[in-house]
RODO-2510 file (C-alpha; in nm, 4 decimals, decimal comma):
residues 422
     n   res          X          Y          Z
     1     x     0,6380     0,7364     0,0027
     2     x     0,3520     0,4767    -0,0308
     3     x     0,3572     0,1406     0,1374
     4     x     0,1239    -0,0706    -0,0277
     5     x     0,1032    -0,4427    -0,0348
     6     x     0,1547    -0,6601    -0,3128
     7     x     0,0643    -1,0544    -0,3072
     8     x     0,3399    -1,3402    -0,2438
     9     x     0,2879    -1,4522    -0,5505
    10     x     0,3917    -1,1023    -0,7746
    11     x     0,6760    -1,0560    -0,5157
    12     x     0,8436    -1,3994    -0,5450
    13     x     0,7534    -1,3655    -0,9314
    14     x     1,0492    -1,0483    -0,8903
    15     x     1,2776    -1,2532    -0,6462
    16     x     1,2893    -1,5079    -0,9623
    17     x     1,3362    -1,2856    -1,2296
    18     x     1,5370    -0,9977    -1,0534
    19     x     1,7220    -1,1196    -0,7723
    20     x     1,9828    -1,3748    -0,9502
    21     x     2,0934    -1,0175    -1,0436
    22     x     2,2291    -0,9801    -0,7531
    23     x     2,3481    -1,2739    -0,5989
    24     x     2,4691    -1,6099    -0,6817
    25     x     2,3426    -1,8249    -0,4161
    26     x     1,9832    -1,7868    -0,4767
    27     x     1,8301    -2,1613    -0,5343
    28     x     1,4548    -2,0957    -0,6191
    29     x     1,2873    -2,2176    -0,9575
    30     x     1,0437    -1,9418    -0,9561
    31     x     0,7409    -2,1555    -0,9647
    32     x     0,4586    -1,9442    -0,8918
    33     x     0,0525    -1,9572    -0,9920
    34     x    -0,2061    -1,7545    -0,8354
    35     x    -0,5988    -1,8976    -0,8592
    36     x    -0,8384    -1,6684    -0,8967
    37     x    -1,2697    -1,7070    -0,9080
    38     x    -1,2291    -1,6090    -1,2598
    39     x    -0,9222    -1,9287    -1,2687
    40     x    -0,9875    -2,1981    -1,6068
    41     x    -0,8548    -2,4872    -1,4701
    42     x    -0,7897    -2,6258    -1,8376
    43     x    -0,6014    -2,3009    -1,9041
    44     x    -0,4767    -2,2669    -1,5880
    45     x    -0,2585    -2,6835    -1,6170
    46     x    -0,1604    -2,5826    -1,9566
    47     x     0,0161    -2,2418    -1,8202
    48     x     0,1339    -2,4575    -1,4875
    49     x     0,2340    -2,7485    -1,6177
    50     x     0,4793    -2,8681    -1,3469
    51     x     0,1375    -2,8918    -1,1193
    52     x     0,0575    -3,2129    -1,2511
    53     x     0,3530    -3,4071    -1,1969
    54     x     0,4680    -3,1655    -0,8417
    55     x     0,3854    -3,2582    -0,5089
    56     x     0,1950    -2,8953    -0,3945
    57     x     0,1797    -2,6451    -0,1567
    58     x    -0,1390    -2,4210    -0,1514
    59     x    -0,2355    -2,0922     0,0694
    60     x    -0,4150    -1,7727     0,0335
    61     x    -0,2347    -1,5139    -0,0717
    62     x    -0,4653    -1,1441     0,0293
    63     x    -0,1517    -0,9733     0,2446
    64     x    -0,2865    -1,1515     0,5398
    65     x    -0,0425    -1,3694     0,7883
    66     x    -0,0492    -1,6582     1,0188
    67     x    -0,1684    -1,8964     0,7336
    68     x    -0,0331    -2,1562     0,9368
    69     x    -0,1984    -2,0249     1,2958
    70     x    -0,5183    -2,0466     1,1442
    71     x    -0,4869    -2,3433     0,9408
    72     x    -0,5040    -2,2272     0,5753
    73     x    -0,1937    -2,3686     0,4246
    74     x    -0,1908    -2,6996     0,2147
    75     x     0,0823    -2,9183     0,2068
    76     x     0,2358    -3,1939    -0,0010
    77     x    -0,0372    -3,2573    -0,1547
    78     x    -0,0888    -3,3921    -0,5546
    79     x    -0,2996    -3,1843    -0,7815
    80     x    -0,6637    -3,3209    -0,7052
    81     x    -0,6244    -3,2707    -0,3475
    82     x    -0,5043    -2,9195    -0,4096
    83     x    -0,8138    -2,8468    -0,6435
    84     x    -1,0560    -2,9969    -0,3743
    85     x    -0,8568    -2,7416    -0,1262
    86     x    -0,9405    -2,4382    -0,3300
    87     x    -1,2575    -2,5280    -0,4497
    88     x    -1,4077    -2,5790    -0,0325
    89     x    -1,2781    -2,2636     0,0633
    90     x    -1,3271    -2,0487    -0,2854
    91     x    -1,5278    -1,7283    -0,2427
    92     x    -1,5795    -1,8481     0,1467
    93     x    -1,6012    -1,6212     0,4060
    94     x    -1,3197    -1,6857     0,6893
    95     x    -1,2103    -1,4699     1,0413
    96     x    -0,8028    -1,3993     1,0157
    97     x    -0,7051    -1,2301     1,2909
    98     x    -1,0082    -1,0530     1,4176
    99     x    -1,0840    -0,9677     1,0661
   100     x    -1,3862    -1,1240     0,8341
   101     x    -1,2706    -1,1151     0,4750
   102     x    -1,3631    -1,3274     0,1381
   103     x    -1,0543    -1,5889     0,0566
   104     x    -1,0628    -1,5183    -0,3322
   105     x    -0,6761    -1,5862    -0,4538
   106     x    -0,4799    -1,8483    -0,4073
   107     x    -0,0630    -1,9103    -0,4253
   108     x     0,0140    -2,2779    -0,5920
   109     x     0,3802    -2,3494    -0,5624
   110     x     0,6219    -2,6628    -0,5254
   111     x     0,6402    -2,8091    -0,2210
   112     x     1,0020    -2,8003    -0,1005
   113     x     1,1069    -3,0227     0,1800
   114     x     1,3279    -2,8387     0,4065
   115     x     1,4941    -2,9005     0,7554
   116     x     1,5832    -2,5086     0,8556
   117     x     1,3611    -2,2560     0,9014
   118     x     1,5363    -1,9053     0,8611
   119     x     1,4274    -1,5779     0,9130
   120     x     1,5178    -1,2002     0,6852
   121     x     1,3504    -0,8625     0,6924
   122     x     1,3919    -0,5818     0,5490
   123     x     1,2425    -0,2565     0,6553
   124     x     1,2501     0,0996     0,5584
   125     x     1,1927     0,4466     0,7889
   126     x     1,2970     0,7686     0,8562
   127     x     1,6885     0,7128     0,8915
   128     x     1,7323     0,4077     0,6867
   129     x     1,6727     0,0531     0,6513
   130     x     1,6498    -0,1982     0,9320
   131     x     1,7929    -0,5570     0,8506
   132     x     1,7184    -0,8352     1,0466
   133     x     1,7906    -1,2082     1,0526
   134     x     1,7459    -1,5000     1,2584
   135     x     1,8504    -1,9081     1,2387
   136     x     1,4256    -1,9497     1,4499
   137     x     1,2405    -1,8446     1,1623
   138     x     0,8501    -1,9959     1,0802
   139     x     0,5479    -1,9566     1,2411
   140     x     0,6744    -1,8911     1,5593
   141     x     0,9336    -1,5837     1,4732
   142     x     0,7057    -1,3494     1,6881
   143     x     0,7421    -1,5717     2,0130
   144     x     1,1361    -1,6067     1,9195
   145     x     1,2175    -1,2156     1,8428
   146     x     1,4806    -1,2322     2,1600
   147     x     1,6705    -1,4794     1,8673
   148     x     1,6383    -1,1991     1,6261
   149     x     1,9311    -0,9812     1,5067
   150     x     1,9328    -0,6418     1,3484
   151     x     2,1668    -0,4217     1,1956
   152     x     2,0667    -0,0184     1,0223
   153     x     2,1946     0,0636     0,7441
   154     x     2,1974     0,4246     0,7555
   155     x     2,0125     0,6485     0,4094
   156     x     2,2672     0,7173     0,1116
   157     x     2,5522     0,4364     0,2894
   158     x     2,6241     0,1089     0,1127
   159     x     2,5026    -0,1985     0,2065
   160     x     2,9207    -0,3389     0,1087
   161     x     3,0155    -0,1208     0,3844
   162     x     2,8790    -0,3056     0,6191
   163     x     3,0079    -0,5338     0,8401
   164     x     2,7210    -0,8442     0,8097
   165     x     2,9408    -1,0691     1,0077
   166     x     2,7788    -0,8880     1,3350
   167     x     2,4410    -1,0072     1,1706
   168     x     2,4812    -1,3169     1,0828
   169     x     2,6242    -1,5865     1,3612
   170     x     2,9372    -1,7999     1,3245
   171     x     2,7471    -2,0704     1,4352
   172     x     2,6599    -2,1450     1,1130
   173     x     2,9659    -2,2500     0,9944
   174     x     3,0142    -2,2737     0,6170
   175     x     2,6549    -2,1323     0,5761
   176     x     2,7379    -1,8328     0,7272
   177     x     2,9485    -1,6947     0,4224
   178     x     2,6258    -1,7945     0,1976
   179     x     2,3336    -1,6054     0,4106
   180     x     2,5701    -1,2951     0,3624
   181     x     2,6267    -1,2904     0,0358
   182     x     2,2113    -1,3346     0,0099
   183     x     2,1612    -1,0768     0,2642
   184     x     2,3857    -0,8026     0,0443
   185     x     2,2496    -0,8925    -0,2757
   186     x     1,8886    -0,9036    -0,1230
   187     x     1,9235    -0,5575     0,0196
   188     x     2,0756    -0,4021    -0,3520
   189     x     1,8024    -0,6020    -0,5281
   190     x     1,5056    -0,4519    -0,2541
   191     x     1,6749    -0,1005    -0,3113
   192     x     1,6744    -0,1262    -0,6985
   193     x     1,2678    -0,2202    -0,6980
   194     x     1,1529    -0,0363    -0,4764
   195     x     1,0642    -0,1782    -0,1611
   196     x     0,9737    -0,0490     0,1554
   197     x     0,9141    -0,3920     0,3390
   198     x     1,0237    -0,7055     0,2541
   199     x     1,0226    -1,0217     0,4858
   200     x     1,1027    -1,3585     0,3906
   201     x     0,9867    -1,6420     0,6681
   202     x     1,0856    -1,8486     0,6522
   203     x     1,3899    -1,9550     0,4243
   204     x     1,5366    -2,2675     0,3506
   205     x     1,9262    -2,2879     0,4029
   206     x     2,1553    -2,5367     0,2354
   207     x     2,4560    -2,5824     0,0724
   208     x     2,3070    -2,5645    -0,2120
   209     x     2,1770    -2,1910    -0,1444
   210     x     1,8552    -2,0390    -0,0362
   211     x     1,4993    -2,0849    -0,1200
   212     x     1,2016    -1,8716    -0,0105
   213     x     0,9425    -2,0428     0,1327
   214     x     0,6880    -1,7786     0,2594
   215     x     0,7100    -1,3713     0,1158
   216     x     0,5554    -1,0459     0,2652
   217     x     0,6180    -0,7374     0,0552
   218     x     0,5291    -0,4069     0,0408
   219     x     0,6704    -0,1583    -0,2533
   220     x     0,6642     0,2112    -0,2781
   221     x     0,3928     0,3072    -0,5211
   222     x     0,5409     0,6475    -0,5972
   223     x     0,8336     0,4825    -0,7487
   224     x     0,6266     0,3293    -1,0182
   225     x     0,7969     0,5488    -1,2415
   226     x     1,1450     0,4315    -1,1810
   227     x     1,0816     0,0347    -1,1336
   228     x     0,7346     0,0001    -1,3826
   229     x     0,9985    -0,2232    -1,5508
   230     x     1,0619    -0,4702    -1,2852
   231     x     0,7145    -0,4585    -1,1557
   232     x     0,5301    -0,5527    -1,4893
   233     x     0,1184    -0,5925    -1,4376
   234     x     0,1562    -0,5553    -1,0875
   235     x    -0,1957    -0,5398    -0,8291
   236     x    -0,1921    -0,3373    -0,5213
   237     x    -0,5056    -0,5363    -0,3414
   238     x    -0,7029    -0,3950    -0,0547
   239     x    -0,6167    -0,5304     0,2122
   240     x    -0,8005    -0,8449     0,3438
   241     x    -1,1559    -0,7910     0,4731
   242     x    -1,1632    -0,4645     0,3318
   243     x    -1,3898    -0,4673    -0,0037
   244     x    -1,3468    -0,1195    -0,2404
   245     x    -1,6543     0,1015    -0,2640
   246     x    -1,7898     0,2090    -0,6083
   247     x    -1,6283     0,5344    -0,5769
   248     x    -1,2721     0,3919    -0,4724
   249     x    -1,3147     0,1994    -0,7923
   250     x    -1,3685     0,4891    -1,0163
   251     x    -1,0793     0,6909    -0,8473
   252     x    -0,8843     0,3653    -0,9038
   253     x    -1,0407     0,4094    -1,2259
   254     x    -0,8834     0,7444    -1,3439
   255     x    -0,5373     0,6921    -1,1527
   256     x    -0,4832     0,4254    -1,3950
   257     x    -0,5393     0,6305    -1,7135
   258     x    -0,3521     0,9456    -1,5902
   259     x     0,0271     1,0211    -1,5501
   260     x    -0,1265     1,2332    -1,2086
   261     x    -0,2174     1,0568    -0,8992
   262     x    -0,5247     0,9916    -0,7643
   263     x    -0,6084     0,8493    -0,4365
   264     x    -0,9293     0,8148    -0,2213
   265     x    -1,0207     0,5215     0,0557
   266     x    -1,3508     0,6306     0,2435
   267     x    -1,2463     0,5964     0,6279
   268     x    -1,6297     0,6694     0,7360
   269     x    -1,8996     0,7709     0,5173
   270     x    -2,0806     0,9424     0,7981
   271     x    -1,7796     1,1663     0,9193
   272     x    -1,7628     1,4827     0,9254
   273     x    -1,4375     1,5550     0,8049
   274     x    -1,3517     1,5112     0,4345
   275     x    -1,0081     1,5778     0,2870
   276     x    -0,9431     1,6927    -0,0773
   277     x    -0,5538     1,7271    -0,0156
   278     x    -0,2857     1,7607    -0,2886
   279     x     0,0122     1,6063    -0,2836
   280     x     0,1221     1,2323    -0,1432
   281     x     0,3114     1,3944     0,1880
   282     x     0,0522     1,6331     0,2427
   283     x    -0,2059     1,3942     0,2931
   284     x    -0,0500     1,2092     0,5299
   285     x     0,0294     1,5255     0,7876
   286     x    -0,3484     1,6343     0,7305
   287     x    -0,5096     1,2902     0,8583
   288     x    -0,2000     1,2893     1,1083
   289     x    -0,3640     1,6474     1,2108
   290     x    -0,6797     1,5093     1,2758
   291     x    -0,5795     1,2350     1,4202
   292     x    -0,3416     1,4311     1,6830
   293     x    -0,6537     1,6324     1,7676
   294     x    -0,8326     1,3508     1,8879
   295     x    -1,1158     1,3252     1,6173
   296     x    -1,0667     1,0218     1,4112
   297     x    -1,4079     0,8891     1,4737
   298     x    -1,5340     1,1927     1,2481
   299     x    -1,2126     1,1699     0,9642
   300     x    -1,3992     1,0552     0,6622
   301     x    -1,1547     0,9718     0,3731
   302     x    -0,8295     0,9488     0,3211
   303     x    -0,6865     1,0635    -0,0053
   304     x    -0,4571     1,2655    -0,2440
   305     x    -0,4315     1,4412    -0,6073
   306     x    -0,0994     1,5625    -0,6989
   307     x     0,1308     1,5028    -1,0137
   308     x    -0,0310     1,8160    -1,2038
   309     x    -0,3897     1,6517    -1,2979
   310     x    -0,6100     1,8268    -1,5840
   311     x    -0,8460     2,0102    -1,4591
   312     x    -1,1433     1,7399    -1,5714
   313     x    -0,9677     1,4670    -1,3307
   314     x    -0,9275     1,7324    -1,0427
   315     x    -1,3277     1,7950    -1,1465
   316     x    -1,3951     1,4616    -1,1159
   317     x    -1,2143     1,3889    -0,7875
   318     x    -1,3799     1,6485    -0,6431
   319     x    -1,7123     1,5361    -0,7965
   320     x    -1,6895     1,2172    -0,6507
   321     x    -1,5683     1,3637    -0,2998
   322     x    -1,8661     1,5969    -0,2673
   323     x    -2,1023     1,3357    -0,3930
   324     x    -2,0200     1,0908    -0,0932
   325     x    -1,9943     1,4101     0,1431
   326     x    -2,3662     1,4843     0,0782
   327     x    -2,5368     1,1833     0,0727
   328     x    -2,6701     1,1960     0,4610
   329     x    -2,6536     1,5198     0,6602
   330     x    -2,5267     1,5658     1,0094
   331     x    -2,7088     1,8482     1,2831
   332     x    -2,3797     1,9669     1,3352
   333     x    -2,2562     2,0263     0,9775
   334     x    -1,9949     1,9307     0,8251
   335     x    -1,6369     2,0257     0,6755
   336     x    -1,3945     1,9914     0,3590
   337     x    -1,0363     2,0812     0,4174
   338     x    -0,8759     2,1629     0,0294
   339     x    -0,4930     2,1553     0,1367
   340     x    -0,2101     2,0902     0,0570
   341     x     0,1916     2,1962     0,0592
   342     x     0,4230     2,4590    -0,2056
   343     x     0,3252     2,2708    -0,5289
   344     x     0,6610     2,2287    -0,7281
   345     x     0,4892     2,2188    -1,0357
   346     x     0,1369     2,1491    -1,0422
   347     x    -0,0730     2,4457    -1,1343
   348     x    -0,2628     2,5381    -0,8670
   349     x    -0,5062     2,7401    -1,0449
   350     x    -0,5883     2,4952    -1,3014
   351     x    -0,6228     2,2390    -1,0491
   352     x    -0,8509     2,4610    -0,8939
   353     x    -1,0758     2,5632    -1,1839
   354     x    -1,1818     2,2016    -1,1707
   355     x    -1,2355     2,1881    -0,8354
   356     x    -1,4647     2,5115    -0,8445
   357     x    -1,6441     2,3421    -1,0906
   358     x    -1,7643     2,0301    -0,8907
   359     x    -1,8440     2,3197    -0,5917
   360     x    -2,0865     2,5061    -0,8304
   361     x    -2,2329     2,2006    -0,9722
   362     x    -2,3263     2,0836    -0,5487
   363     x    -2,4048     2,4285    -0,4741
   364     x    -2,7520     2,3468    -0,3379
   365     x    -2,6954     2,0024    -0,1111
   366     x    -2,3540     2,2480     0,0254
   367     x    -2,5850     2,4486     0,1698
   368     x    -2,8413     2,2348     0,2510
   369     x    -2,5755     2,0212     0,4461
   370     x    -2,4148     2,3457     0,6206
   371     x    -2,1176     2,2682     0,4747
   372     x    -1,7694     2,4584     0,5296
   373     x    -1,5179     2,4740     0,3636
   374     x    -1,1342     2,5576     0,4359
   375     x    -0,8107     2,6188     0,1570
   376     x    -0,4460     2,6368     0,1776
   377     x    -0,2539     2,6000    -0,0856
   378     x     0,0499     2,7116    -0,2621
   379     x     0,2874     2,6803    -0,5412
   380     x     0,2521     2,7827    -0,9330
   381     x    -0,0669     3,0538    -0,9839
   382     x    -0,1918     3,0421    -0,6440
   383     x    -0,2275     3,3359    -0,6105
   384     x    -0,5219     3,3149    -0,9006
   385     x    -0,6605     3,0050    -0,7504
   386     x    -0,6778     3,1072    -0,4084
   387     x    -0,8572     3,4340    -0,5171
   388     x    -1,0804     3,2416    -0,7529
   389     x    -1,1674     3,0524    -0,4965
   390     x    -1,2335     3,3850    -0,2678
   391     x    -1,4619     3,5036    -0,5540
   392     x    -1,6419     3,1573    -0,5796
   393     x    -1,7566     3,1751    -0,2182
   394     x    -1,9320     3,5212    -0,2257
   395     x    -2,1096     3,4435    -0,5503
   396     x    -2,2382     3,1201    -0,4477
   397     x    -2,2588     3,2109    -0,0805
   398     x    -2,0770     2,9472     0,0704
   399     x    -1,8550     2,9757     0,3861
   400     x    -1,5159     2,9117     0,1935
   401     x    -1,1895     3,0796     0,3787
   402     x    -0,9115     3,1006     0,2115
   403     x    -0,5394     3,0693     0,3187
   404     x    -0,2097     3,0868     0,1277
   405     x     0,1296     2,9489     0,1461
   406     x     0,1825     3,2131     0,4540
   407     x    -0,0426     3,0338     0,6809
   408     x     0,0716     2,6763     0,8188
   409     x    -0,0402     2,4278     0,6424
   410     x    -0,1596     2,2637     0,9169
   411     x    -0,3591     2,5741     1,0625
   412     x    -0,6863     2,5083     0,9054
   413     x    -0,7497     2,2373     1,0838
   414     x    -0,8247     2,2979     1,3973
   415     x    -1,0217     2,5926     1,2314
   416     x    -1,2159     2,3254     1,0646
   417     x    -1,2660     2,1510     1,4516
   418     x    -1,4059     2,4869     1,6032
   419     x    -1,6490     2,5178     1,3017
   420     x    -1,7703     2,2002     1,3938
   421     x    -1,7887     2,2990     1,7736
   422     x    -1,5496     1,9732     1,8016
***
């Protein structure tokens, strides 16, 4: 599972389509526009049309939070003042938290008056899903979490099973038997799509149902094939202050034109530890391994290719891997861990042939940047791969060793470390 973030403004797009699904009490028009540099505002009134006659609220939206700590939301404000908002802070450079970052999209929505401020979350781990809920929701949730209640819903139980009354306080009289019912169908409709985190703070609270005011989301990009059809166009942005290199781009590139998957974020272009790791899971307990060891400062990328790719995108990954590996040399050398798990059903050896092919093709700067190189891998063929692989390393005479499904997969890491004298 993936956790990436998605912008307030695709996720409450879903909570208007998809959640009336659901549940009855939902009271939320699903007025939503993002602004973007690229934005027409001609275009832009004639898609939006209730801007012109709606008083407005305005805030980035870049998966960053404390809009309101660090004074970046707009309120009740008429359309002119909102387009002199955007327009003095458009493309301007701004410190969130610690973090410098480019404030490039905006989230245009009615503003809705509103006397309660109530907090929901919804989280997802090892054992379950974590609910919580609280009547001191806003701005100042973090400084109120001894107000907070939680409840787990255990994996594979039913969220009708469970007894919400010991999450939700009498004390809210008639409204109690409303946040409920939103609570159950919030959890079925954040199962159905695909989330792995989803917080709304705050929420308005009325007779008249519930409204969310502010939305933090995260979904599970490996579920893309199950809820594509919820999601529609959706944008995983990088998260805020964090710009993609050309080479993310590209990778971004071919992910998007493949039914495989193809992942790469460069960590630290000086490193000395790359990772060309198949498979989603696998990548995570390799940079985990490095981690653990104590050598993060030296972890370079962080990455995967799984889902069976040809062997021209595995080329290509690798390509693009090896190209960033060899740009600046290090004394002490460096190293390329190719691991992975048991492949299910991606061919190993085909995945290797392309792999082999980048290594041949960056032969020379290999060598010249006393590079080695560690593999463990198994599943379908890889037996062939692993002895292609063997082969490839006399005949080009590069230090490749080469490990099979017997070895942990683990285990060539800290073979990797001594290599490096690390």
């Amino acid at each position: 599972m993936a956790q990436r973030g998605i912008r307030e403004f695709d996720a409450k797009r879903m909570i208007a389509q998809f959640l009336p699904n659901f549940t009855s009490v939902l009271n939320y028009s699903g007025r939503v526009a993002l602004v973007a540099p690229t934005t027409r505002p001609r275009q832009f009134k004639a898609d939006n049309p209730w801007i012109e006659t709606t008083q407005l609220v305005v805030k980035p939206d870049q998966l960053f939070g404390k809009r309101g700590k660090h004074n970046l939301i707009l309120l009740d404000a008429q359309l002119s003042v909102a387009q002199e908002w955007v327009q003095a802070r458009m493309n301007k450079e701004v410190v969130v938290s610690g973090i410098k970052g480019t404030l490039t999209h905006f989230l245009v929505e009615p503003f809705i008056p509103h006397d309660r401020e109530n907090y929901v979350s919804i989280r997802s781990h090892r054992e379950g899903d974590t609910i919580c809920f609280s009547v001191a929701g806003g701005i100042h949730i973090e400084e109120n979490w001894d107000q907070v209640s939680l409840i787990q819903v255990p994996v594979l139980s039913d969220i009708d099973s469970i007894n919400l009354e010991m999450l939700v306080p009498k004390e809210l009289g008639h409204l109690q038997k409303i946040v409920i019912d939103f609570i159950k169908g919030l959890y079925k409709f954040y199962r159905e799509l695909g989330f792995t985190y989803l917080e709304i703070n705050p929420f308005n609270l009325s007779a008249e149902g519930v409204t969310p005011l502010d939305v933090v989301a995260r979904l599970d990009d490996t579920a893309a094939f199950e809820c594509s059809k919820y999601w529609g166009e959706i944008e995983f942005p990088s998260p805020f202050g964090r710009t993609p290199t050309s080479e993310e781009k590209y990778i971004t590139e071919l992910d998007e034109k493949t039914g495989a998957s193809l992942k790469l974020t460069v960590l630290n272009p000086e490193g000395r530890i790359w990772l060309m790791v198949a498979g989603g899971g696998a990548s995570v307990i390799y940079t985990d391994t490095v981690v653990d060891l104590g050598h993060v400062k030296e972890l370079a990328n962080y990455g995967e290719y799984s889902g069976d790719p040809s062997m021209e995108e595995t080329r290509e990954y690798a390509r693009t891997i090896l190209d960033l590996m060899t740009r600046k040399a290090d004394p002490g050398g460096k190293c390329l861990l190719i691991g992975g798990g048991i492949a299910n059903f991606t061919d190993v050896a085909k995945t290797f042939t392309g792999i082999i092919a980048a290594l041949r093709e960056y032969q020379k700067k290999i060598l010249d940047h006393n590079i080695k190189i560690f593999v463990r891998r198994g599943g379908p063929n890889y037996q062939e791969g692993l002895e292609n692989m063997r082969a490839l390393g006399g005949e080009l005479g590069i230090p490749i060793e080469v490990f099979g499904p017997d070895t942990h997969m683990t285990k060539i890491v800290p073979m990797a470390m001594r290599s490096l004298g690390l």
